[in-house]
N, C-alpha and C positions, 0 to 999 in steps of 0.2 A: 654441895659441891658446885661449881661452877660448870653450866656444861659446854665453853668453851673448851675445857679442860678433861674433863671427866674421863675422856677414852688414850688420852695420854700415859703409856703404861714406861716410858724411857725419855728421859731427858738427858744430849750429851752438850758438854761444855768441851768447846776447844780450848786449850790454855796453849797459848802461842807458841807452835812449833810444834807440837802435836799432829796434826792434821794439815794445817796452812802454815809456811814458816813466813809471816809479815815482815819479821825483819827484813829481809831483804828487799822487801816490797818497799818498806819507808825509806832505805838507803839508797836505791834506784830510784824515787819520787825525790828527794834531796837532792841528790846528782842532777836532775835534771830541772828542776827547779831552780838552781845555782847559775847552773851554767845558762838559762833562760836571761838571769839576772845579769850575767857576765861575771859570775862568781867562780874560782875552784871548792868542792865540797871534798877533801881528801877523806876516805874510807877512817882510819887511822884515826884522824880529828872526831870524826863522828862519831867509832863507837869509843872515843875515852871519854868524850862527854855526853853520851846517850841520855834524855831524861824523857819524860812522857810528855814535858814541858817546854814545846817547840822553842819560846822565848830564850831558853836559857840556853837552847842547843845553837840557837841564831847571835847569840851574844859570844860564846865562846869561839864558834867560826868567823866571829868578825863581821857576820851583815851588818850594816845601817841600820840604822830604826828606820831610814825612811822608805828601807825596802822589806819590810815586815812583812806587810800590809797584801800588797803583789805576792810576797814567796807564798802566804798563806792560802790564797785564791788559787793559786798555781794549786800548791803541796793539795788543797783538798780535792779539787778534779783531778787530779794525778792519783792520787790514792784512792778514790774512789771510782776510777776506768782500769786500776791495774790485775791483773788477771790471779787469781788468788788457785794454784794448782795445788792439791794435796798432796804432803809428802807420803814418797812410797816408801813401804817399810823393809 
């Protein structure tokens, strides 16, 4: 056994929305992201085209390609300073 491991008697997984609801986190980093750009990110547009795959959610709201690049460096310090609170049950 590995004894990094050995005294680990519970392992939990959050599957999203569970514990932390992210969505809302990535639609609030989008929104601001957007409008950083001089873009509108409507709610509505976002989650009909929701994918895991930023590219394709940027293609359907109409950014530029030449503004990819920017939204991405924004969306990841955005997402990763946003305050992740547990949902209460």
């Amino acid at each position: 056994m590995d004894p990094r491991t050995e005294n680990v008697t519970t392992l939990l997984f959050d599957w999203d929305g569970t514990i932390v609801d992210s969505a809302q986190l990535g639609l609030t980093a989008f929104q601001k992201s957007f409008r950083s750009l001089g873009f509108e990110s409507p709610q509505a547009i976002y989650e009909a085209v929701y994918s895991p795959n930023w590219y394709s959610i940027y293609e359907a709201m109409g950014l530029p390609k030449e503004k990819w690049a920017p939204h991405d460096t924004f969306l990841k310090s955005e997402r990763g300073t946003a305050c992740r609170t547990p949902l209460q049950s």
